[in-house]
N, C-alpha and C positions, 0 to 999 in steps of 0.2 A: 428345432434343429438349427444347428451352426451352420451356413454356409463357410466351407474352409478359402473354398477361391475368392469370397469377398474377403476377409480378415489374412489374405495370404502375406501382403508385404505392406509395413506403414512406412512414409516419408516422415520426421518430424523437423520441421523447421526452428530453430531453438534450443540451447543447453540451458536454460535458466531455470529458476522454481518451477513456474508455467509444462514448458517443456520436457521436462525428469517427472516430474508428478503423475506427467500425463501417459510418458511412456510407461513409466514403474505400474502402475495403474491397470493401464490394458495389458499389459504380460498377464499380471496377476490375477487378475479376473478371467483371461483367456485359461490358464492354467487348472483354473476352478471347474472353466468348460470344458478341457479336456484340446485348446486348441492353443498353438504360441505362435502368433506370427513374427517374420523376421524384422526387426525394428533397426533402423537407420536416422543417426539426428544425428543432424545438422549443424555448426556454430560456427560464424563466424570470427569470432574472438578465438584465443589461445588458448585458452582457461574455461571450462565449464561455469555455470554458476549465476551469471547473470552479475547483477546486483545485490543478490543477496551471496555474500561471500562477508570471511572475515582474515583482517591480517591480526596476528599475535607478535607484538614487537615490545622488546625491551619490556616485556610484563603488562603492557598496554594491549587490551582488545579493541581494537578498531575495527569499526563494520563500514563497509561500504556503501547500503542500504540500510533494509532495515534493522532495527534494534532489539526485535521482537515478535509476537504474535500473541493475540489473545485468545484465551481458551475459550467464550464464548462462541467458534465455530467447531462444532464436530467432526468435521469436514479433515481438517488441520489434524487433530489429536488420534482421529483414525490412521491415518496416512501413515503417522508416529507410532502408534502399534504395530501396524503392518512391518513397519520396518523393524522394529523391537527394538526400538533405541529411548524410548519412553526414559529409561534411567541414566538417560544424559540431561535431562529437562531439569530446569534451573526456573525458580520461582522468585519476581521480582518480589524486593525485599518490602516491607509493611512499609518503608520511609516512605519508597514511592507517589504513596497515595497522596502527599503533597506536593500539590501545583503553583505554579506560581504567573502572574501576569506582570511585563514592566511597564507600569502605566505613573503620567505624573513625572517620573523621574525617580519611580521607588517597583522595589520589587515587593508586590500585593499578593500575599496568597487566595489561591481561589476556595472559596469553603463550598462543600460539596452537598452539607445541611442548610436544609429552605434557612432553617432560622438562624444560625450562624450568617451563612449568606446576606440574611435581612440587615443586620448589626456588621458588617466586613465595609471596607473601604473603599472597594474595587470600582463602585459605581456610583454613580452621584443619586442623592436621597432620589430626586425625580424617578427617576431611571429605575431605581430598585421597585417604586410602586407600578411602575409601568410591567414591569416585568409579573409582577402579582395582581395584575388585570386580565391575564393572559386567559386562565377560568374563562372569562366572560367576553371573550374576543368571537364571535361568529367563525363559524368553521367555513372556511373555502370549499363546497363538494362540486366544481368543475373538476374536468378530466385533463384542460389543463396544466402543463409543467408552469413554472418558473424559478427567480432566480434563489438560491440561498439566502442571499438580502433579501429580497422582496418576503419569503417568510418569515425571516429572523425580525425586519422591523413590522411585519405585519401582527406578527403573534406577540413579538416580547419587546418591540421597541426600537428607536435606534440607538439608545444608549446601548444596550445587551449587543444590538450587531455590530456597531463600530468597535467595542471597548472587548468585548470575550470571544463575539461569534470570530469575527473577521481573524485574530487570532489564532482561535481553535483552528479556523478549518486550513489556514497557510501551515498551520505546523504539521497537517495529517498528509495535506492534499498541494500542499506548495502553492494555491490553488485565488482567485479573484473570487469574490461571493457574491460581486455583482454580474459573474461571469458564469460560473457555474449550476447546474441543472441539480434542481434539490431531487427529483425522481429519481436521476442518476447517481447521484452519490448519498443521499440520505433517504430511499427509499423505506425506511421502518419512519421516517418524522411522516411521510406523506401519507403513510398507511392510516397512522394515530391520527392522524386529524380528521380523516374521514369516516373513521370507524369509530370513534369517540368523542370528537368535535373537538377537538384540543388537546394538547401537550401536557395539562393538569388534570383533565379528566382519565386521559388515558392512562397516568401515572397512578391515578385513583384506583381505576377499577382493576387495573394488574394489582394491585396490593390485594384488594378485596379476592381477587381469584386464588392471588397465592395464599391466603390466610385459607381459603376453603378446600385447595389441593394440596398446601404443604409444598409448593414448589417453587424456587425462588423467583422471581419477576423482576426485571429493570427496564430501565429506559431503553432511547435506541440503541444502544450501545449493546446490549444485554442483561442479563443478570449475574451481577456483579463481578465481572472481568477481569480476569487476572493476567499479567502480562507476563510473557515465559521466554527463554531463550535455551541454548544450550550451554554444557561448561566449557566448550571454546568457542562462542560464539552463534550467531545463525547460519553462518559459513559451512556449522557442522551434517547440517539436511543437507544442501544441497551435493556437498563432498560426499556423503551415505549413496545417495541417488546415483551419481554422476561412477560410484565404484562398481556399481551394480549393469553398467552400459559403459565399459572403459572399451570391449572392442566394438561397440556399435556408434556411439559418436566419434564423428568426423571434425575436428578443430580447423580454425583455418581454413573454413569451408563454407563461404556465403551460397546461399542460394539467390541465384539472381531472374529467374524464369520458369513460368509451369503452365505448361499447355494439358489440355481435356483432348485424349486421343480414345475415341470408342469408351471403354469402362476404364483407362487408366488415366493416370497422368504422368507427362512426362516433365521432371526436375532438371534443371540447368544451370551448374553452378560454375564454381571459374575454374574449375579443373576437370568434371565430369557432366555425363549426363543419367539422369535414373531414371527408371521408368519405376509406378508405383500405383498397387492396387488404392491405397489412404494418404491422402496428404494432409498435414496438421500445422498449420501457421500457427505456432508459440512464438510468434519474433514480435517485436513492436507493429501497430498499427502501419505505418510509411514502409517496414519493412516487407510487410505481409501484401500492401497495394502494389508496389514496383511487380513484385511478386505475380498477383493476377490479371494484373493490367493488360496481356491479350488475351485474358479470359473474360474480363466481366470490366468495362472502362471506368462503367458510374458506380461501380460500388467500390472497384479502385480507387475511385474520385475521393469517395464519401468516406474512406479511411483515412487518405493522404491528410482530408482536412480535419481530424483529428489533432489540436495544438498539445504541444511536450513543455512545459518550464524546463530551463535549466534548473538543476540542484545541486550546490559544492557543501561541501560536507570536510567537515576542519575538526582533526584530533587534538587539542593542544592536552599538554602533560604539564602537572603544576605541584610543586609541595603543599601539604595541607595549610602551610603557613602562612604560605603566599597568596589564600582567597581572603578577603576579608567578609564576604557574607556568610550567611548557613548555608549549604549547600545541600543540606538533608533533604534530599528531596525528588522528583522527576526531573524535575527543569523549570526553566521560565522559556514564557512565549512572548512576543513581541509586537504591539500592532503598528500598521504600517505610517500611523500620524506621531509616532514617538521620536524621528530622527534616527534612527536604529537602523542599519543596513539590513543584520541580518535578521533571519526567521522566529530564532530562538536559540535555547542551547540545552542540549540531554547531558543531566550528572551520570553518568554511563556506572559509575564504581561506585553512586547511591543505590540506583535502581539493582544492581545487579553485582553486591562488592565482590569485590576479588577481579573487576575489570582491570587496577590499577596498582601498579606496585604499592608495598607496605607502604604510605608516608606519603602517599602522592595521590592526585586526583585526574581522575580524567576529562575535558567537558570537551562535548559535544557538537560544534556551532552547524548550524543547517544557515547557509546564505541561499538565494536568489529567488525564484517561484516567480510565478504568474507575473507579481508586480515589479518584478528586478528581471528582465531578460538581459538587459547588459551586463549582467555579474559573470556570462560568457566569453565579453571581449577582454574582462580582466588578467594578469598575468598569473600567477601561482601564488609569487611574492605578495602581490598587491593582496588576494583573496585572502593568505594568511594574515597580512597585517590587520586589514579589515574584522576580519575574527578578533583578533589579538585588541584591537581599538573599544572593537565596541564592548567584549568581557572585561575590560579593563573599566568602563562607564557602569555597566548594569553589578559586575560580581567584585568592583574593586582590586581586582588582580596585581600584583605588585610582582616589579621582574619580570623577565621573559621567559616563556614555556622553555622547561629543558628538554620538551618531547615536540615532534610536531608531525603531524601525515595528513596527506589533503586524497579528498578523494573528487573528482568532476565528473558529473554527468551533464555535457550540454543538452541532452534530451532527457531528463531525468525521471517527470512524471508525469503523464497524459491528462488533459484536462477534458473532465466531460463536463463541457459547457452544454449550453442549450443545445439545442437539436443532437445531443448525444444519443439518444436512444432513437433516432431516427438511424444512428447511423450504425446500432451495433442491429437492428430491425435489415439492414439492406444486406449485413453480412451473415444474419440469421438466413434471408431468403436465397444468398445464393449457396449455403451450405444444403437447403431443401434443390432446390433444382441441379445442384452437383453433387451427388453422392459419393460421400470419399474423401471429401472437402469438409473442414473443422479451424475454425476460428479461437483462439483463445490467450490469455494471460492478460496482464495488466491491462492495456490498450482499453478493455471491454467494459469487464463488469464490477471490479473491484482493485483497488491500484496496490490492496495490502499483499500478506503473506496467503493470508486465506482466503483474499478474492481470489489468488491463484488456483489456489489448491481445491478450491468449490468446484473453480469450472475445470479441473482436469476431472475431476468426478462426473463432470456432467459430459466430458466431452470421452472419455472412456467409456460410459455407461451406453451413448449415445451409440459409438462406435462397434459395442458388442449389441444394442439392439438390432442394427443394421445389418447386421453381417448375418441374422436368422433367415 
């Protein structure tokens, strides 16, 4: 049985992925049960959307955030049914699949086959055997966390962590890998190690399973992950979400306070005050602490100190003529001992053509993260030149963009370094001891499209158990 008085009224803190997910989510499910409470969210900003939003200019798609999502979460591709917008979905194109590293002073592709790999350039001979020692590397089975380095050169070497890992994971996570909590952000590597004693063995016996179920198998990542967007961009979800709650969100409307009165709580923002059977912190981690801070200090505390990199994020628009590399491709990534400012750069209209007018290209530059926090004190000017310098070094660019749009987030992506999951463990505790109270979006448990969209499932599902 429903309790209807508990599920009577939700706060949602949040218009972003996180926040619409969550709301769209419990309607829908309440609906199933026969109950709809009345939903009220919150945003600060003017615009719905978050981060994941896309501008269309001059035939250029340019995303603010992310570029995509993979189909490897079900989570994600339900969500898209539910809405029935499935036939907007847009499948990155076969180029995609090549990667590229700038290492040396040359753009390396990454070969994605052992044996290609073995014969590739990327790494120095050393390095490459090191990496195919990895078999016979003793598995770590403490209960212990550490860092993404600490397993990258323990298992594969320090050539693979300084020259791919460290790469990789600034271009996903903006993120330091001597800094970062491999539990928290690569929990499927920590699994395989313990559950099959390495990264090669574990790679083994999923083949072997799938050869005797018929059922594909991949590494952490998944099995074999396709990268998707919509035809106007990722902008296109959240604007679906955001149409379906145009008179329930409140724009323009920070939440700045929430007190635990009896069974409610009462919201405090800079215009009103709410009182509310559910309150659902979708806002960033520092925004969600201000938030409880006369409710709960140290777990306040323990979100505050949750660190953001900066992320700027630089459109430039170029004639085909005017690249002199192949650009067939993802992108290239950039590690941090090359002299290179920025992150990397996404071929936006390889991955996904028709981003980019006929005859023109669009790239994607990702500046600052973990290892560049002063790419915040820079100007707009400066940021664009910077973009414009370094793709001029890595992709030979010739002339100046005749397109350009910059996007800033000085808080751009939450870093779950070590003691991360201490800290999403102290916001777990107090959503047990305050019923009605829900933690969720980026800040937590996954920074992508479909970390989002996981935990609105978990925190709607959670929401309609409670309410029994």
């Amino acid at each position: 049985m429903i309790n209807p008085a508990a599920a009577k009224k939700v706060v949602i803190v949040g218009a972003g992925i996180a926040g619409l997910s969550t709301a769209f989510l419990i309607r829908q499910i309440g609906r199933l049960k026969g109950h709809e409470p009345s939903i009220t969210i919150l945003e600060s900003k003017s615009t719905p959307g978050g981060s994941t939003r896309t501008d269309i200019v001059d035939g250029y798609t340019c995303e603010w955030g992310p570029n995509g999502f993979l189909d490897n979460e079900p989570a994600t591709l339900e969500l898209i049914k539910m809405l029935g917008i499935e036939d907007r979905l847009v499948k990155a194109d076969e180029a995609s699949a090549r990667r590229y590293i700038y290492h040396g002073g040359k753009m390396r592709e990454v070969a994605m086959n052992p044996l290609k790999f073995l014969f590739s350039n990327i790494l120095p001979v050393s390095a490459k055997l090191r990496v195919g020692m990895e078999y016979f590397i003793p598995a770590n089975r403490s209960d212990g966390d550490e860092t993404v380095y600490s397993f990258g050169e323990r298992r594969l070497g320090k050539g693979f962590a300084r020259f791919l890992l460290d790469p990789m994971v600034s271009g996903i996570f903006a993120g330091d890998i001597r800094e970062l909590s491999l539990q928290a952000v690569f929990p499927n590597m920590y699994s395989m190690e313990r559950q099959y004693g390495g990264l090669f063995k574990a790679l083994m016996a999923k083949k072997r399973e799938s050869r005797k179920t018929g059922v594909k198998s991949g590494g952490p990542s998944g099995p074999g992950a396709v990268l998707h967007t919509f035809k106007n961009g990722m902008g296109e979800l959240t604007a679906d979400l955001a149409s379906r709650f145009s008179s329930e969100i409140k724009l323009s409307s920070k939440a700045l306070s929430a007190l635990r009165r009896n069974d409610s709580f009462i919201v405090k923002t800079e215009n009103d005050t709410i009182e509310t059977d559910n309150l659902i912190l979708a806002c960033p981690s520092y925004e969600a602490a201000a938030i409880i801070a006369d409710m709960d200090k140290p777990t306040a505390d323990k979100l505050d100190s949750i660190p953001y990199a900066p992320v700027d994020v630089v459109c430039h628009g170029f004639p085909e003529k005017s690249i002199e590399q192949d650009i067939r491709g993802f992108g290239v990534l950039v590690p941090r001992h090359e002299g290179i400012r920025s992150l990397g750069c996404l071929w936006s209209d390889s991955i996904f053509p028709g981003q980019a007018p006929d005859g023109f290209h669009i790239l994607r530059t990702i500046m600052g993260g973990a290892h560049d926090y002063r790419i915040a004190d820079e100007t707009d000017n400066s940021v664009d030149q910077i973009a414009f310098n370094d793709m001029k070094t890595i992709l030979g660019v010739r002339g100046k963009p005749g397109f350009r749009k910059i996007f800033r987030h000085p808080k751009g992506i939450a870093q779950y370094n070590m003691g991360h999951l201490d800290k999403i463990a102290a916001a777990d505790n107090m959503e047990k001891n305050l019923p009605g109270l829900y933690f969720t979006g980026a800040s937590y448990r996954g920074v992508s499209v479909n970390g989002s969209v996981k935990d609105a499932f978990r925190v709607a599902e959670k929401f309609w158990d409670m309410a029994r």
